[in-house]
C-alpha positions in Angstrom: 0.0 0.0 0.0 1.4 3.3 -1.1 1.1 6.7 1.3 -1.3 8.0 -0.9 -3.7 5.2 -0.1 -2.7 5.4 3.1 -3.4 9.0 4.0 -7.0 8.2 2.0 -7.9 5.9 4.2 -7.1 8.1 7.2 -8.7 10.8 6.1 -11.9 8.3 5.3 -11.9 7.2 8.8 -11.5 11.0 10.1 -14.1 12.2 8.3 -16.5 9.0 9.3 -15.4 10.1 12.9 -16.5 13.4 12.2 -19.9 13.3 11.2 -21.1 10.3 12.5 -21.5 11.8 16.4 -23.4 14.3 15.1 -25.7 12.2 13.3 -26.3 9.7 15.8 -26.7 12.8 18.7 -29.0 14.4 16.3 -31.0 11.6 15.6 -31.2 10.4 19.3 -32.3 13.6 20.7 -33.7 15.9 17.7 -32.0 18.8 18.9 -31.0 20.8 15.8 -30.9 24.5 17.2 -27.2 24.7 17.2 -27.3 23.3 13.9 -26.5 25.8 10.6 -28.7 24.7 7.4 -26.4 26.5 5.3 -23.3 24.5 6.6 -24.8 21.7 6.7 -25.8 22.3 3.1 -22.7 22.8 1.8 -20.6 20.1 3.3 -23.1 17.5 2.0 -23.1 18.9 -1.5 -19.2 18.3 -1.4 -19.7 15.2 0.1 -21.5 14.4 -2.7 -19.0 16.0 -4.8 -16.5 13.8 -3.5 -18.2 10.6 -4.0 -18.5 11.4 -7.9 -14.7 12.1 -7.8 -14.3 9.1 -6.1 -15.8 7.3 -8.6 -14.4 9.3 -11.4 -11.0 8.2 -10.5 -11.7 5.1 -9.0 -10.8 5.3 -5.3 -12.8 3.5 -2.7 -11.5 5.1 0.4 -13.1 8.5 -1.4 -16.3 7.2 -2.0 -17.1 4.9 0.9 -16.3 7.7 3.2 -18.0 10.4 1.5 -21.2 8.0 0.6 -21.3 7.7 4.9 -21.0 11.8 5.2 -23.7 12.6 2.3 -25.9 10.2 4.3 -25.0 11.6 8.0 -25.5 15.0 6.3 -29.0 14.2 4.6 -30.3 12.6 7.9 -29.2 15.7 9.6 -30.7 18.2 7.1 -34.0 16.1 7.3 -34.1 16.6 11.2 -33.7 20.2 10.8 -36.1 21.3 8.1 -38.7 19.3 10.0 -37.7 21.1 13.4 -37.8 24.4 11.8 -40.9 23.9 10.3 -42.3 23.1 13.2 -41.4 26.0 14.8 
């Protein structure tokens, strides 16, 4: 394994490590206040992003860890647009 592949892998697992916490918290207590749509927006949008580059050049590491993110963001997003609508 090369250190390119290497580093891909532990940026993979840093960015699972990330936004994984915040999904499960969200999900367990629906609190979203302290949450910024906008944000949140954005870094599932280059989530996504990533997981097409991923794919484009053919690297796992990209795409399974991004594919996790785009879903801990979406989950996330979901919560909050129902919270704020509630409001």
């Amino acid at each position: 394994m090369d250190w390119a592949s290497i580093v891909g892998y532990a940026a993979s697992i840093c960015m699972i490590c990330g936004y994984l916490p915040q999904a499960i918290q969200t999900i367990r207590t629906g609190d979203t206040d302290g949450i910024a749509m906008p944000t949140f927006l954005a870094l599932g949008a280059g989530s996504v992003l990533f997981v097409v580059q991923g794919i484009l050049i053919d690297n796992i590491p990209i795409v399974l860890a991004n594919s996790i993110t785009t879903i801990c963001s979406a989950i996330i997003a979901i919560i909050k647009i129902r919270n704020d609508r509630r409001k």
